[in-house]
C-alpha positions in Angstrom: 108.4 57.7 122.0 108.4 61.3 123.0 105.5 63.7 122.9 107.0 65.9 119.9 107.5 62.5 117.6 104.2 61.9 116.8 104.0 65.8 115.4 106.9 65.5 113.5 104.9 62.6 111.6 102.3 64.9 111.0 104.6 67.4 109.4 106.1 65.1 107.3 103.1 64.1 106.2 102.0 67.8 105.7 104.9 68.4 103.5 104.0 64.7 101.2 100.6 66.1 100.8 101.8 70.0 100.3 103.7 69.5 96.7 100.5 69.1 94.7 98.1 71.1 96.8 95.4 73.3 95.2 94.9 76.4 97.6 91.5 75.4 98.5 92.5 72.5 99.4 95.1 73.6 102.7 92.7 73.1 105.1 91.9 69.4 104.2 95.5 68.5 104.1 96.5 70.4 107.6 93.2 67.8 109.0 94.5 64.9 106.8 97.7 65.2 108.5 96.4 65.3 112.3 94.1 63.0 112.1 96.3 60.1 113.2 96.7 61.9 116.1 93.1 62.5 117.3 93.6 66.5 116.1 91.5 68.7 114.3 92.0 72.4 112.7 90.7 75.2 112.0 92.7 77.7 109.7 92.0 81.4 110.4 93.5 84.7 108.0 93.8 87.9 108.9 91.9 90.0 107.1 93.5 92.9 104.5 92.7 95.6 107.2 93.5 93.7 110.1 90.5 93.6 112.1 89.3 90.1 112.1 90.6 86.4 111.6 88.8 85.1 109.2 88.3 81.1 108.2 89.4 79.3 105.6 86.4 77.2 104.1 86.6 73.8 104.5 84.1 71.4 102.1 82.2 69.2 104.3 82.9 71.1 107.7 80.6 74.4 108.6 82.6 78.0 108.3 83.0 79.8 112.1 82.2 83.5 111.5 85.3 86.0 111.6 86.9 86.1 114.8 87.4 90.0 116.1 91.3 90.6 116.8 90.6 93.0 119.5 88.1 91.5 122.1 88.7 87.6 121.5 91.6 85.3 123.5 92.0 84.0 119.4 93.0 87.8 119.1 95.3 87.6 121.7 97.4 84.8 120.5 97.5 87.2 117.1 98.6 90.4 118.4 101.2 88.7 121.1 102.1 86.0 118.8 101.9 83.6 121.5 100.2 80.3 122.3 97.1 80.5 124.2 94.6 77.9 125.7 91.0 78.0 125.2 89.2 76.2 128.2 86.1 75.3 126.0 84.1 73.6 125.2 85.7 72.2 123.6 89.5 72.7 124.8 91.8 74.4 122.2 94.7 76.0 121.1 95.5 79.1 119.3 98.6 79.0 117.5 99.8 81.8 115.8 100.4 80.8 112.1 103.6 83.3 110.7 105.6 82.8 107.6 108.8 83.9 109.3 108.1 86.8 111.1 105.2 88.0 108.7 101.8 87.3 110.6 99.5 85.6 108.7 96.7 84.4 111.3 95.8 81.6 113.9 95.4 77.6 113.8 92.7 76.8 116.3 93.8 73.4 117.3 91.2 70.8 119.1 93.1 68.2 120.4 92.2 64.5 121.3 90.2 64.7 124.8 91.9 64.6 127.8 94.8 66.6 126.3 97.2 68.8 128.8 96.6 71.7 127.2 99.8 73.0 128.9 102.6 70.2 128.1 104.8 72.0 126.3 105.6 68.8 123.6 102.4 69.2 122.3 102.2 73.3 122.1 105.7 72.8 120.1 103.6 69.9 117.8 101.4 72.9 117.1 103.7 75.2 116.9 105.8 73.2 114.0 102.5 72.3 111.8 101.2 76.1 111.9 104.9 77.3 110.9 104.5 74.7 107.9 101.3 76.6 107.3 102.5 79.8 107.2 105.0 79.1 104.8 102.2 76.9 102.7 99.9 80.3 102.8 102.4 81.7 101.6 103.5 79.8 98.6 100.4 78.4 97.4 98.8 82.8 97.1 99.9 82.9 93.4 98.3 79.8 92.4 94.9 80.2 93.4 92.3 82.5 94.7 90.9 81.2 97.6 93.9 82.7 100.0 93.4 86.0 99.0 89.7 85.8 99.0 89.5 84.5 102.2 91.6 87.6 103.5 88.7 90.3 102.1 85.9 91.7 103.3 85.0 93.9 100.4 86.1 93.8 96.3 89.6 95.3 96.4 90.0 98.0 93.9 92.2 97.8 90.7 95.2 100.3 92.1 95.0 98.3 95.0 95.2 94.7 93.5 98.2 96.0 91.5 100.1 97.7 94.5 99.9 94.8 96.8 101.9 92.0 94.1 104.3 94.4 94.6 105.0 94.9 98.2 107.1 92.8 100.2 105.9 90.9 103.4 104.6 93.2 105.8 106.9 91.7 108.4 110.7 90.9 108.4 112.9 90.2 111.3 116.5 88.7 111.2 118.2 88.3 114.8 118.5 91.8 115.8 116.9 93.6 113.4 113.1 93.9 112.4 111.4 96.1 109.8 107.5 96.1 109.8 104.9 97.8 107.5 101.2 99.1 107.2 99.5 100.8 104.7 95.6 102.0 104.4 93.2 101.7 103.6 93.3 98.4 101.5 91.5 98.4 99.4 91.4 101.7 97.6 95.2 103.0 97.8 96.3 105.8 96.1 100.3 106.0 95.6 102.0 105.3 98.8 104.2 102.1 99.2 107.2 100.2 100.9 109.9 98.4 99.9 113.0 96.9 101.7 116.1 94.7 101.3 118.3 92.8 103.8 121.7 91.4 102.7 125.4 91.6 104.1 123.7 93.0 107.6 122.9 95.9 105.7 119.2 96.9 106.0 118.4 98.9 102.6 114.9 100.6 103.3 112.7 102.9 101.5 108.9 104.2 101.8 107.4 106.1 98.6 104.4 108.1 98.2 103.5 109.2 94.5 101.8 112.2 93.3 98.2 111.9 92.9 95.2 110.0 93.9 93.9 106.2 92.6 95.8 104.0 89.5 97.5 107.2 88.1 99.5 107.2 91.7 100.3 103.9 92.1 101.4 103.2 88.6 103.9 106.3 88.8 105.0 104.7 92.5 105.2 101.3 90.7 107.5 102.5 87.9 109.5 104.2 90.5 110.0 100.9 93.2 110.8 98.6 90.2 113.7 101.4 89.0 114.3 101.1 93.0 114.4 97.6 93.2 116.4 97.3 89.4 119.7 99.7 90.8 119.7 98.1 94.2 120.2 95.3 92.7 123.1 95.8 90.4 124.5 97.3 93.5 124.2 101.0 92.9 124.7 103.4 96.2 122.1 106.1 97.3 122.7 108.1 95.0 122.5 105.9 92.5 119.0 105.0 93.6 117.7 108.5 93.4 119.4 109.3 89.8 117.9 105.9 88.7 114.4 106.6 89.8 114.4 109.7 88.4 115.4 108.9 85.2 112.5 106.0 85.3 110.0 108.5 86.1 111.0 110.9 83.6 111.6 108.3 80.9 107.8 107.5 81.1 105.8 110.9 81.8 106.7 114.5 80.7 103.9 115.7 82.9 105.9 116.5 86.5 105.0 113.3 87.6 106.6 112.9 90.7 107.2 110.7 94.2 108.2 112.0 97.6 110.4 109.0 99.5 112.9 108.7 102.5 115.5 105.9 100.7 117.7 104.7 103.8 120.3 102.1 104.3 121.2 100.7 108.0 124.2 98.6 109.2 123.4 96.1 111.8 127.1 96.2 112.2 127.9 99.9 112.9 124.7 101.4 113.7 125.7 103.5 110.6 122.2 105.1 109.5 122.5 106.9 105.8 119.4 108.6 104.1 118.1 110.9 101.3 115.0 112.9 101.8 113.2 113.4 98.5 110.1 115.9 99.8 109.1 113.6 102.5 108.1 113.4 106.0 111.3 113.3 108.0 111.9 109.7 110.0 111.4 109.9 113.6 114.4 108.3 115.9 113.0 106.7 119.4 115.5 106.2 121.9 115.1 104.1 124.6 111.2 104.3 124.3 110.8 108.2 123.2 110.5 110.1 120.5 113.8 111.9 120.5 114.7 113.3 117.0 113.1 113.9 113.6 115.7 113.0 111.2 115.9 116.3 108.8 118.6 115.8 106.8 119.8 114.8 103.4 116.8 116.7 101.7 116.3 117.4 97.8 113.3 117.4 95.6 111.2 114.5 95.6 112.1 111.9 92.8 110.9 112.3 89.1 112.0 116.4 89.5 115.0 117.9 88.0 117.5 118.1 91.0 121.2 117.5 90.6 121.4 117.2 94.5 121.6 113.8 96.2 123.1 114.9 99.9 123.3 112.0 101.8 122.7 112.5 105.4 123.9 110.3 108.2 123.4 109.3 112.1 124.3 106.6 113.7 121.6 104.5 115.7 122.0 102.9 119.5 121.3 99.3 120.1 117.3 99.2 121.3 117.1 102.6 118.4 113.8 102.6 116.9 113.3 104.5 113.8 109.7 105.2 112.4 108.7 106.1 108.9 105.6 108.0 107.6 103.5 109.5 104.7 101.7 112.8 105.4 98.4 110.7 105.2 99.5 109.3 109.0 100.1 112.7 110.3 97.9 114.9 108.0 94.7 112.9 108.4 91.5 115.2 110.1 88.4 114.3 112.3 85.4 115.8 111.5 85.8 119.4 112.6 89.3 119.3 110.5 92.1 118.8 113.3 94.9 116.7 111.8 96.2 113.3 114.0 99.6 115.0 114.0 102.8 114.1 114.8 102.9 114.6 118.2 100.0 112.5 118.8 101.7 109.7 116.6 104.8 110.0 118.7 103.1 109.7 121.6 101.1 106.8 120.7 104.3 105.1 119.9 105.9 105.8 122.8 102.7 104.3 124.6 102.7 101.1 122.4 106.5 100.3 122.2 106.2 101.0 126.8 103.6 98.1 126.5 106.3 95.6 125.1 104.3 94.8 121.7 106.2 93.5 118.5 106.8 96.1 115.7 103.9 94.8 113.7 101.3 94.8 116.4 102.7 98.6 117.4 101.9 99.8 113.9 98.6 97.9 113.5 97.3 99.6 116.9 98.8 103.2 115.2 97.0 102.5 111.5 94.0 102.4 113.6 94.3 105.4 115.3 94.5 106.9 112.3 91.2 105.3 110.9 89.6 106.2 114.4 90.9 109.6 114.4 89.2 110.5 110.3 85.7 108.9 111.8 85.7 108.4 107.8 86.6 107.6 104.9 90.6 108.4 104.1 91.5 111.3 102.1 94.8 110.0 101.7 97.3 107.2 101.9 98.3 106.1 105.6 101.6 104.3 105.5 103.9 103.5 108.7 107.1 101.8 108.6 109.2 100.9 111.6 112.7 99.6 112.0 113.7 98.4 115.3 117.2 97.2 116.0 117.2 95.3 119.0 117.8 91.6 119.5 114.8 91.3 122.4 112.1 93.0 119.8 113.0 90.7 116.5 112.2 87.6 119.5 108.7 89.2 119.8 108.1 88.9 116.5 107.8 84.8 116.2 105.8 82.2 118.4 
């Protein structure tokens, strides 16, 4: 019997146990399943603001306290998405728990005693049953509470419970491409959001920020991301995306609602970048680590206005091209004495981030941050960052 066999046991029994499993009840089923092999687990979130890991409850076991992301070795493994060993006592594992490429938190494996914490047959055991947990926590979020709970710190705010059903993962990577997203503050967003689409190695991308401040916003951006969603999906072109969100818009409000966006679509194929820049921040293009271009073109008023215009601007991208996406609540934020974060500074930081080797998701949680550090408050705006990075070595970072 090889070393991975008796892991592929516990994943089949995982998957038995997974068809009628209550929410609450993942982290007794994950145990269930590695019992037969000595194993226990503990099932750690991350948290809606991406701070801390948090526990999943477990009846019968005591909760850990939150573990913080940025000055534990549990952190580590999150941030890296890598495997690390805990010495003890007693020894561990952290396992980086994705659903794809979307990071989701950590399994904190004790294995029997006298375990090589290093033999690679068992850290691919782990690395199996916390991919089958990942897709669980994933699955099993609409049908119970418990998931979502776990993930919160605070109550989340009506515009905010709304606006997160609608986003897609944060994370999504295919073999050389990756597109990651943040938005804050969590739990009290006004109208920014993301949204994107990969079929036919076209990458079809798109980051919206609505007029206005609380549920007003977000319904406006939600009316205009479903019109999105409705003509990308009957296969209309850019500018059939623009003429279809502004017809939404203006089909529901006759008071100059409005939503600034960048709507893009990317071939994986040709490098072939086309956009339309509805009264947005510009996309910034890094090249081979720096900040080398802020993508101007294909500007017209932003969606939900009367303008016949839909100029479609195009560049095309090099292989290891990153290309970074914004609201004016990134670069517009101020510190107390009312200097903004700027882009500069958020170029820079990128620059510093993407030098350091970090996957796309762990480059914008480290910039989202900044942001929050830079204010010293709370956010007058919407803070939303969205990076595509096509490169082959960079989607690899984004999975264990």
């Amino acid at each position: 019997m090889t070393a991975i066999e008796p892991w592929h046991r516990a994943l089949a029994d995982l998957l038995s146990l997974s068809h009628r499993l209550p929410p609450d009840q993942l982290p007794v089923a994950v145990n269930d399943a590695l019992r037969p092999l000595g194993a226990a687990v503990t099932v750690y979130l991350v948290d809606a603001e991406q701070r801390d890991l948090r526990p999943l409850p477990e009846r019968g076991r005591p909760t850990p306290d939150p573990l913080p992301i940025d000055s534990s070795l549990a952190g580590r493994a999150f941030t890296q998405v890598e495997v690390h060993a805990g010495q003890g006592p007693p020894p561990r594992l952290w396992v980086p728990v994705v659903d794809g490429t979307d990071r989701l938190g950590l399994l904190e494996v004790f294995p029997p005693a006298g375990t090589d914490l290093a033999d690679e047959g068992v850290r691919d055991g782990c690395r199996l049953v916390s991919g089958m947990v990942g897709h669980l926590v994933t699955s099993k979020g609409t049908h119970g509470d418990t998931l979502h709970r776990t993930r919160r710190s605070r109550p989340m705010g009506v515009s905010a419970e709304l606006l997160w059903q609608l986003l897609p993962p944060l994370t999504f990577a295919a073999w050389d491409t990756t597109v990651s997203a943040l938005l804050e503050p969590c739990y009290e967003v006004g109208g920014d959001a993301f949204d994107y689409a990969v079929d036919g190695g076209v990458v079809a991308l798109a980051i919206l920020d609505g007029v206005g401040h609380g549920l007003p916003a977000v319904l406006t951006t939600s009316v205009a991301l479903a019109a999105l969603r409705a003509a990308r999906r009957t296969g209309s072109d850019l500018p059939g995306l623009v003429r279809a969100v502004d017809a939404a818009i203006a089909a529901q409000w006759r008071d100059a609602r409005f939503v600034t966006a960048v709507l893009a679509e990317f071939d994986t194929d040709t490098g072939l970048l086309r956009y339309v820049n509805a009264g947005h921040p510009p996309p910034v293009l890094l090249r081979r680590g720096r900040a080398v271009q802020a993508l101007d073109g294909g500007r017209r008023l932003p969606l939900g206005l009367p303008d016949d215009r839909v100029d479609v601007a195009e560049t095309r991208l090099e292989p290891g091209d990153r290309l970074l996406l914004h609201t004016d609540g990134v670069t517009e934020a101020r510190d107390p004495a009312g200097e903004m974060f700027g882009l500069p500074r958020l170029a820079d930081l990128a620059e510093r981030h993407i030098g350091s080797g970090l996957p796309a998701p762990e480059i914008l949680r480290r910039l989202s941050h900044a942001v929050v550090g830079h204010q010293a408050g709370p956010h007058q705006d919407d803070a939303t960052l969205m990076l595509l990075e096509w490169s082959a070595a960079a989607a690899a970072r984004t999975q264990p």
